[in-house]
N, C-alpha and C positions, 0 to 999 in steps of 0.2 A: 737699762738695756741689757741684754744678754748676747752670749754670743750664739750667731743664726745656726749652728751646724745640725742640717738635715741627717746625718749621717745614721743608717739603721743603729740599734744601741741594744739588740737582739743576740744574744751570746752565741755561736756557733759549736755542735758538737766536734771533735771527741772530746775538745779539752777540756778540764776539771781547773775552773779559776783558781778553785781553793787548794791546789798541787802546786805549790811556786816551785816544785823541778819541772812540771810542765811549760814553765814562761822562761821569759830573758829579758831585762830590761837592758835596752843602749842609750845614753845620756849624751847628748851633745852637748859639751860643757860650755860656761862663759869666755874660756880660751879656744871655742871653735873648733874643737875635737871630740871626735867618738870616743867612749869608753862604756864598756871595753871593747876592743876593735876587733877581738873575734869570742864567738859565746859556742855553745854547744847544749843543746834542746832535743827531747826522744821526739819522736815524730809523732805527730799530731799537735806538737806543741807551736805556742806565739809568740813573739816578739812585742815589746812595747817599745817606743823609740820617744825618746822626752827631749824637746829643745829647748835649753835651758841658756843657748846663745842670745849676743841682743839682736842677732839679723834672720829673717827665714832663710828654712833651707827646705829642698825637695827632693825627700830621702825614696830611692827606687835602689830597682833590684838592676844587678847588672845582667847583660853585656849595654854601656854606653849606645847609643841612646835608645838602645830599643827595649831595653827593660824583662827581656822573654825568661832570663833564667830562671827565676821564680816569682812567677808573677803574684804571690800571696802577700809578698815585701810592696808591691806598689800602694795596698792600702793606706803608706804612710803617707804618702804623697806632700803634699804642702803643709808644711810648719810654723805658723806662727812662733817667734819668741812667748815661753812658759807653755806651748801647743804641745801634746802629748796623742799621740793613735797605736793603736795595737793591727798588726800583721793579721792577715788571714791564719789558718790554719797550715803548717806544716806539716802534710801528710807524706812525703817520698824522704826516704833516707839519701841525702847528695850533702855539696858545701853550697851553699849557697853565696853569692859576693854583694857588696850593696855601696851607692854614692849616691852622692847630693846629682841632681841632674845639671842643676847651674855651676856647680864646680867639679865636674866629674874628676880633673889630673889634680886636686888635692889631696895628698895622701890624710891624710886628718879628719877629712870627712870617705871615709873609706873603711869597708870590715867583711868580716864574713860572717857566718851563719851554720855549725854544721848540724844537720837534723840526724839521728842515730835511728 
């Protein structure tokens, strides 16, 4: 068996995969925390977020619970343990903030984002 994920798998321009100053990776570690808790990405650049915890978590963009500030971050959405997705595109120069939605007042599962 494999696992089902419909998810398009179609690269989206501007970014240049093969620019890793273009990307950011965030690891949820085995101790249940982000690292690193804050990254810094040019604009146009993505985010990849790896749950590398044993429990899912559902990494969105803030403000609690409506998720509007950048909504390119909600592509991470629901994470299986060993589950990895990458961000939309960051096109606007801001900070961006980001939590788990089931744990939003854990500082641990918390970070920011800033696109230049």
């Amino acid at each position: 068996g494999g696992g089902g994920d419909s998810s398009p798998t179609t690269p989206t321009s501007p970014t240049n995969p093969t620019n890793p100053a273009d990307t950011a990776t965030i690891t949820i570690g085995s101790d249940g925390r982000v690292s690193p808790q804050t990254v810094t990405i040019p604009r146009g650049g993505r985010v990849t977020m790896i749950n590398n915890h044993n429990l899912a978590h559902d990494m969105s963009s803030d403000p609690h619970p409506d998720h509007t500030q950048c909504p390119e971050l909600n592509q991470w959405g629901f994470l299986q343990p060993g589950q990895s997705r990458t961000s939309g595109n960051l096109n606007v120069a801001r900070t961006c903030g980001f939590h788990d939605h089931n744990r939003d007042t854990d500082p641990n599962l918390r970070g920011t984002i800033t696109i230049q």
